[in-house]
N, C-alpha and C positions, 0 to 999 in steps of 0.2 A: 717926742722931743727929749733931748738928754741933756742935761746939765751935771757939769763936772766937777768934785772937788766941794760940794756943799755940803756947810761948817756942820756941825752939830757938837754940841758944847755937854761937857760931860761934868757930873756933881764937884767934880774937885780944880773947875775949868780947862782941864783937856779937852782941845779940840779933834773932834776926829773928821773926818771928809769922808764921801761918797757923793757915786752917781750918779744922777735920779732919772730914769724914763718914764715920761707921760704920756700915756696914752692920748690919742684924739677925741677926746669927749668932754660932754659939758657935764655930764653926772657926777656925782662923788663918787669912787669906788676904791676898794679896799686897798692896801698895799703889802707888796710881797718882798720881804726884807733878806739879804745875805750878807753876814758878816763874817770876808774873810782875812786870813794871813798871806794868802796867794795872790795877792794882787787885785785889783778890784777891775781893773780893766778888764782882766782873764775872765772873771764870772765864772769860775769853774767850767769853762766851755770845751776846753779841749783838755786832755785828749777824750771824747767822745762819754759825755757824761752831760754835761745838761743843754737844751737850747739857748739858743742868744737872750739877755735880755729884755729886748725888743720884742722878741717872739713872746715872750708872757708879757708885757707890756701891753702886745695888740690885744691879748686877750681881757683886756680893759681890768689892768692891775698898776699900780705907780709901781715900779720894779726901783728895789734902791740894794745899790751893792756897794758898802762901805767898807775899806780898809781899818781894819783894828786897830789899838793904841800902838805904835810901835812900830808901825809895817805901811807899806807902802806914801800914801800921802799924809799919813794921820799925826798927830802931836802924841809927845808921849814916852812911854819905855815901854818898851815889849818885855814882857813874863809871860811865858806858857802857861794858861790857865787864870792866871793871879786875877784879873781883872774882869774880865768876860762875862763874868755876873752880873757888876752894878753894872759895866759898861753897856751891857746887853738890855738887861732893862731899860736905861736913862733911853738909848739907840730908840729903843721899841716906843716909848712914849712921846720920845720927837718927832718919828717917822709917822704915827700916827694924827701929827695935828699939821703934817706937809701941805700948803694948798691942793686943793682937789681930791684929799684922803677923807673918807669917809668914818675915819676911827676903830680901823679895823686893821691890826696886823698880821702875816703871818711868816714864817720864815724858811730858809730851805736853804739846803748846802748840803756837799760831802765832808765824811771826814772831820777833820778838827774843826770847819765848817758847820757840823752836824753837833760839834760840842760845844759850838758856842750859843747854839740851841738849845740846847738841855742848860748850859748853864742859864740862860736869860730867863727859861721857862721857870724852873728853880726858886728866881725870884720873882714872881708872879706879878708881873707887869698887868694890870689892867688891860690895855689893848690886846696883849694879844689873844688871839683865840685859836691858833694850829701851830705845829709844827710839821716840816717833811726833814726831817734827818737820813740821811742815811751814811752807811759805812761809817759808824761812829760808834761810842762804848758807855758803860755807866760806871767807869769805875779809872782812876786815871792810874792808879797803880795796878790791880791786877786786871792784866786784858789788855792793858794798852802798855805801859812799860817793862812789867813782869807779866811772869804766868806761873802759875804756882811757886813763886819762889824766885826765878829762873830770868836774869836780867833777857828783852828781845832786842839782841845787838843786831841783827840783821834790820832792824824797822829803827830805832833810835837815833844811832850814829848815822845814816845814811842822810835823812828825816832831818835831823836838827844841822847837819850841814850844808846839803843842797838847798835847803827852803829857808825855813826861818831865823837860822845863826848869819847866813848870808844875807837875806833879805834885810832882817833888822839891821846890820853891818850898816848896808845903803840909805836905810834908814836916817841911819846918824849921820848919815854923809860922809863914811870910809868908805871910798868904791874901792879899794885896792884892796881894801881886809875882805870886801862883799867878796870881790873879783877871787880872791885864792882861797875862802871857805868853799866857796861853790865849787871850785874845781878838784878839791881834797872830795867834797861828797861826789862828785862827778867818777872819780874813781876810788872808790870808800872800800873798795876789797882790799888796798895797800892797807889800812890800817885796822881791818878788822879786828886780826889776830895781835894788835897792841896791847899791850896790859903794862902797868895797870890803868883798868880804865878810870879811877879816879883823878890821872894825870894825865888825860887823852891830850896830845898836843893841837891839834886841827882847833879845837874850840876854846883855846888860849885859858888853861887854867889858872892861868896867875893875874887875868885880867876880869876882874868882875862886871864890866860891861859889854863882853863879848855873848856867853850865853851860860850865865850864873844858873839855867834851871838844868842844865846837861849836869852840871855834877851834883846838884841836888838831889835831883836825883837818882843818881849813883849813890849819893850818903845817906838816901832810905830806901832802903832796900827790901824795907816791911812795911805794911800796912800801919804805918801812925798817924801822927794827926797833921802831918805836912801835908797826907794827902787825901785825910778827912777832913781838908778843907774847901775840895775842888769838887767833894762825892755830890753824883746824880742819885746813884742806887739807893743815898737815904733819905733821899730829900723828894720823895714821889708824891708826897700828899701837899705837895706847894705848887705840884703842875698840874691845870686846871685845867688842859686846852687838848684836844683830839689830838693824835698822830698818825701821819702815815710813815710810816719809814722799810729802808729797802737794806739789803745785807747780803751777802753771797754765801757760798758753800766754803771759799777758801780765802774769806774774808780778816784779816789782822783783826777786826770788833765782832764777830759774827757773837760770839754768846754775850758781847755787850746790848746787841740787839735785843737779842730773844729776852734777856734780862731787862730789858727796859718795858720791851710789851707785856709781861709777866708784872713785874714790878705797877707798872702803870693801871693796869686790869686789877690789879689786887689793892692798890693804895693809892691813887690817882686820886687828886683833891677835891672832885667833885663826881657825881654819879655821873652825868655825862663824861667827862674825860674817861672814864673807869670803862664805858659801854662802848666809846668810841674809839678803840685800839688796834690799828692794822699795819701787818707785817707782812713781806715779800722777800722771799730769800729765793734769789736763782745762784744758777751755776758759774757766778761770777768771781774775779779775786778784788782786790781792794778797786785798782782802778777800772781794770778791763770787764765793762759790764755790758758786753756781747751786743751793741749796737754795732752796725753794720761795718764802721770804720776804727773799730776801739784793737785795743792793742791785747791781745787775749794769749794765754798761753793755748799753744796749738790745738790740744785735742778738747778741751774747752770751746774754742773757735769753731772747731769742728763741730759742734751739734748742731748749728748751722742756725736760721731766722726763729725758730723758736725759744731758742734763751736769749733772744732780745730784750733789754730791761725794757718797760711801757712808764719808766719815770717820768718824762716829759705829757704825754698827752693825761696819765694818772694823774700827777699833782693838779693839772689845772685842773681833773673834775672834781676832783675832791675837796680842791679850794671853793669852785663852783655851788660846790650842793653845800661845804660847812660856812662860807661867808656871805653868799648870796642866796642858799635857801633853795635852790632850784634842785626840781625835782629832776634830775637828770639817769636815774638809774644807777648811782655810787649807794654802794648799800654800806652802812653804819658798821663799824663793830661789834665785839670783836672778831678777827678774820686772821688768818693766815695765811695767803699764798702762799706754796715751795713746789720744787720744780725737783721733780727725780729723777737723778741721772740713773744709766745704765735702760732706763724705758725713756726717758727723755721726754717728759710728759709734767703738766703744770697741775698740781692738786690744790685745793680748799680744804682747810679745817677753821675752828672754832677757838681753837689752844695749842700750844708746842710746849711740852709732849702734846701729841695727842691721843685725846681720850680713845680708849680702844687699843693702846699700844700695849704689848705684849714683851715683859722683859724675858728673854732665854741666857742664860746660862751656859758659855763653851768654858768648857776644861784644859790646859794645858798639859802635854806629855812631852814624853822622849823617852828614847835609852838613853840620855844622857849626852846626847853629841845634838841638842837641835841649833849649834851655829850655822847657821848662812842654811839658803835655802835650797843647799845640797844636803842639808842636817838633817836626824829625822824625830823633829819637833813635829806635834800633829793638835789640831783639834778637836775635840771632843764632847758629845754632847752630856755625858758622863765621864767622872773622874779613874783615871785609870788606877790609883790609889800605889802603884808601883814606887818603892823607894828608889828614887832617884831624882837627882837637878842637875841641871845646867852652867857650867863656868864660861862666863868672860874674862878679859880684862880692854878694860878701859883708859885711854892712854889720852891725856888731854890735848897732846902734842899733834894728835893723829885721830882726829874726831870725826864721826861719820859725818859725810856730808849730806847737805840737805838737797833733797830733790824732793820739788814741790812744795805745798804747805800751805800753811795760814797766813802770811805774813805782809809786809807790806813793803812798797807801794805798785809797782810794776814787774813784771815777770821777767822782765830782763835784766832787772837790776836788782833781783830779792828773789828769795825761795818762795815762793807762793805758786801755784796753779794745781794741777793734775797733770801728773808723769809717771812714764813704767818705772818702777823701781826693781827691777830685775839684774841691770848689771850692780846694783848697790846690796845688792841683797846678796851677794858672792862674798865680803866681810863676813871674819869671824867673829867678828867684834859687834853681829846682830843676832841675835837667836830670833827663829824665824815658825813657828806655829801654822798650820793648814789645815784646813776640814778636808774630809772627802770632800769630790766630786757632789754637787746638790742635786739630789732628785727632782726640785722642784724650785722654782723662782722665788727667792726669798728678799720681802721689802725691808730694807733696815732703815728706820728712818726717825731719826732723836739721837737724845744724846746719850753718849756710850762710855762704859767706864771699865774702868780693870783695876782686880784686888791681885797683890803682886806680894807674896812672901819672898824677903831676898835680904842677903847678905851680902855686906861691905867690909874690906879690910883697913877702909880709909875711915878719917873721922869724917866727911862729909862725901855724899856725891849726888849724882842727880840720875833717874832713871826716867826711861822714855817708851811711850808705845802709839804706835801707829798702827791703822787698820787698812787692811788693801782688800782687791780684789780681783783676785788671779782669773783669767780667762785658758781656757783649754789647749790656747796656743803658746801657755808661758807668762804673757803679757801682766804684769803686776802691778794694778793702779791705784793708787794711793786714793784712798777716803778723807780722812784725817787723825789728828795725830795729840799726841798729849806729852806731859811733863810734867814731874815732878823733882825738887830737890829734896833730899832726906832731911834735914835737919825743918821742915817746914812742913812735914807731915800733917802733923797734930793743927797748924795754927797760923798764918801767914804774919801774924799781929805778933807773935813769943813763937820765934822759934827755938827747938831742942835741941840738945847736940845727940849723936848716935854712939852707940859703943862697936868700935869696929866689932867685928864678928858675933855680932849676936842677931838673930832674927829677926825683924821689922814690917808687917802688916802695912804695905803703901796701898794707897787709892787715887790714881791716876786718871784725869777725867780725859777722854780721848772729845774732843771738842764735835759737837753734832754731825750729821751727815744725812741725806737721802738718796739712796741709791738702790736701784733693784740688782742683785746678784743674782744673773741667768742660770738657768738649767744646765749643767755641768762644769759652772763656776765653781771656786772655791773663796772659803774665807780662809783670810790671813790674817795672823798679828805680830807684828814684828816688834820685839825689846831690847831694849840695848840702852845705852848711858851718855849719847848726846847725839846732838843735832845741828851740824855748824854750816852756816852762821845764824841760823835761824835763832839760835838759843847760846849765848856767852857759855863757852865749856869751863862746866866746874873743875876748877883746878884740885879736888881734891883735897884741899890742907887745913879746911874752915878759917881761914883766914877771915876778916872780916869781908866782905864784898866790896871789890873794886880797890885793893890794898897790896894781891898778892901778885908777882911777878913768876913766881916759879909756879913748877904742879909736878905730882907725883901721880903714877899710876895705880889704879884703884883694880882690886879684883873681885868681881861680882859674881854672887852664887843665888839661881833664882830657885825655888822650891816649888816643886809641886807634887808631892806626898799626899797621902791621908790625911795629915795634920795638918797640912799646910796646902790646901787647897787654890792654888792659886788659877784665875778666870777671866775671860772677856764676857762683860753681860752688854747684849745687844737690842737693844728696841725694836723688837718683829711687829711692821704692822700685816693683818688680818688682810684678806683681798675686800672683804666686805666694807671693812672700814677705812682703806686708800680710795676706794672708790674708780672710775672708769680715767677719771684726769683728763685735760685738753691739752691741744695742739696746737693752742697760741700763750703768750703771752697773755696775764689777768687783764681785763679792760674796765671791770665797774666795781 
């Protein structure tokens, strides 16, 4: 049975509405709660991401999917974040004294969906006792709106025009403002390249009811306490309740995941929460999570029924065994699923890293010419100690594009999946690193970083590295990729300013990966100083962020000397310790 639109009344009397489906039964049984931005009708259903409501209904659950303060049918103002706390709690404590609820809640969603989970968890609501998040973050500034530094315009502006600056719009009953935000995010490449973006016009900056958190922020641009107000990542010993949650290889929150199981296992507010911590990372991007009909970028798609997510028949056992007790074979935390590409196979672990990982150490060379991967930059397992570096220049006007990535939300409307980057890699404007040819099949699989001695003429810029994996035919496919801006080196909280031309020690975290590199594969890493649209190009002039109009051209000298050792360190797992892997999807 579904009931539409029921009230539930929030501390400060905001009313908000939702769904409710009942199941057919005389029992009390638990209830499984979603609270989205996306419409409450959708239920995150399409495209190809969770079953109908109804379908966990049957499985004798009250399924309640409520639209947030702001959004959809709810009363209210919509702020990104601001509320979703108490909101979440008050939600969870209603939900649980529904008729026919047994006082048990738990909740599930993607996405921002997945943060309105951790926020509600946060405030530890008595009822509830799980969470299933996925493709969500622990940190609302870096990971989700920055990344070291480095505003993510490709995910932001698209993000807060198609979805939520429109939807709230309709909210307040302007369907004409809904009706032209949504169509400005509809084609959001027209304004990508706007600046400055503290004066974005599509989300009416002179209007503080259209979407006051878009330039907000814009006008933090660091880690302060606008957005230590929203943190998951410090707030672990308040969440008391098991999770299962799910995250991809080229996921926009993929190290908010791994950070939250980490964080949880280590600080988790009670020793059950702490013991009962499980993570699933396939070869998915934000939305396309390789269900039979989901929207995947190609060669992702291609691995075919085995990188199928098992979120649907998963959640219900684990709801199964944590709210009802049944002994059904879901085995407890903590646990790991990840799926490795390149062998295309689902492993177990215990931890991410996992134990038994082995860091190696490649070297960067050249004669000096390793631009573009007709250059001859090389990798090395030892430093070839040869005086000489590498010059770019860096021109904001004319930034590398982005193929493939971490980002978000669909791959046809954002840099994110796995693609050859072989005609991109023809730019001189990328210095491009290679191993030999590999004797032997080598696992990489954690998270990867690189220490980069390099020199700027500008007072600010940002440098960038990606890890690929060249196959014998050419074919060069992106793993994943990293960022930093200079002047954030040290600190994302007080950034430094740099002194043009003097020498600077960065440490760029290239964001996790598992992947087998075959027997006469090669590794790559490619550097260079932006990524567009994936990453807002620094304009070079340290202007404040989100202020400057113009840019000037930066020229970058990377080092790798004796002195200046600069390196890709790679997480080698052991064959003993990957272990044999399966050819399905996790099932318990």
């Amino acid at each position: 049975m579904r009931q539409t639109n029921v009230a539930a009344t929030m501390r400060d009397g905001t009313v908000l509405r939702a769904d409710v489906y009942t199941p057919r039964t005389s029992e009390k049984v638990p209830v499984l709660l979603m609270r989205t931005q996306y419409a409450k009708e959708a239920a995150q259903v399409k495209p190809s991401r969770y079953q109908t409501p109804d379908w966990f209904a049957s499985h004798c659950y009250i399924v309640v999917v409520q639209d947030i303060r702001g959004q959809g049918k709810s009363g209210g103002t919509f702020y990104e974040y601001r509320y979703d706390r108490d909101d979440g709690y008050d939600t969870v404590q209603w939900a649980a004294r529904l008729p026919g609820a047994d006082g048990q809640v738990a909740m599930y969603g993607s996405s921002y969906v997945g943060a309105t989970q951790w926020l509600a968890a946060t405030a530890s609501p008595p009822a509830l006792k799980a969470i299933i998040p996925s493709n969500t973050g622990d940190d609302y500034y870096d990971g989700w709106s920055y990344e070291d530094g480095v505003f993510r315009l490709a995910f932001i502006e698209p993000w807060m025009m198609e979805t939520i600056a429109s939807s709230a719009a309709a909210n307040r009953g302007d369907a004409a403002l809904a009706k032209e935000i949504f169509a400005e995010g509809k084609n959001a490449s027209v304004w990508l390249s706007f600046t400055p973006y503290g004066k974005f016009p599509p989300l009416r900056p002179n209007d503080p009811a259209v979407a006051p958190y878009f330039y907000e922020t814009v006008a933090h641009p660091t880690r302060d306490t606008y957005w230590e107000t929203f943190q998951i990542r410090t707030h672990y010993d308040r969440v008391k309740v098991p999770v299962l949650a799910f995250d991809g290889w080229y996921d926009s929150f993929l190290t908010g995941a791994i950070n939250n199981f980490n964080g949880m296992r280590q600080q988790g507010g009670t020793l059950a929460a702490r013991a009962n911590q499980r993570l699933i990372i396939g070869p998915w991007e934000h939305i396309g999570w390789g269900r039979p009909d989901a929207i995947v970028s190609p060669r992702l798609k291609a691995i075919g029924p085995v990188a199928n997510s098992p979120v649907n028949e998963l959640t219900v056992r684990f709801l199964d065994h944590v709210l009802k007790g049944r002994d059904n074979g879901m085995q407890d935390g903590p646990r790991v699923d990840y799926f490795t590409m390149g062998e295309n196979r689902w492993h177990t672990a215990q931890s991410f890293p996992i134990e038994g990982t082995q860091y190696v150490t490649w070297y960067l060379g050249s004669q000096g010419r390793a631009n573009s991967s007709m250059g001859d930059g090389i990798l090395t397992p030892k430093p070839t100690g040869a005086a000489v570096n590498d010059r770019f220049s860096y021109d904001p006007v004319n930034p590398v594009p982005s193929v493939g990535g971490h980002s978000c939300c669909a791959w046809l409307a954002g840099p994110q999946g796995q693609f050859d980057q072989s005609a991109i890699e023809q730019r001189g404007d990328i210095l491009v690193y290679t191993s030999a040819p590999l004797d032997a099949p080598v696992n990489v699989t954690g998270p990867i970083s690189v220490t980069l001695f390099a020199t700027t003429d500008a007072k600010d810029t940002d440098f960038t590295a990606k890890l690929v994996d060249v196959a014998p035919d050419g074919t060069a496919i992106n793993l994943n990729n990293g960022i930093i801006r200079a002047s954030y080196r040290d600190s994302l909280s007080h950034p430094t300013p740099i002194v043009p031309g003097k020498i600077y020690e960065y440490h760029i975290k290239v964001w996790p990966t598992s992947n087998l590199f075959l027997k006469g594969h090669r590794i790559r890493l490619e550097i260079s100083s932006s990524d567009y649209p994936q990453f807002a190009p620094n304009p070079n002039t340290s202007e404040p962020f989100g202020t400057a109009r113009k840019s000037i051209v930066a020229h970058q000298i990377i080092w790798h000397d004796a002195t200046h050792p600069s390196a890709l360190v790679l997480p080698m797992l052991p064959a003993a310790v990957a272990g044999e892997g399966m050819d399905h999807p996790p099932g318990d």
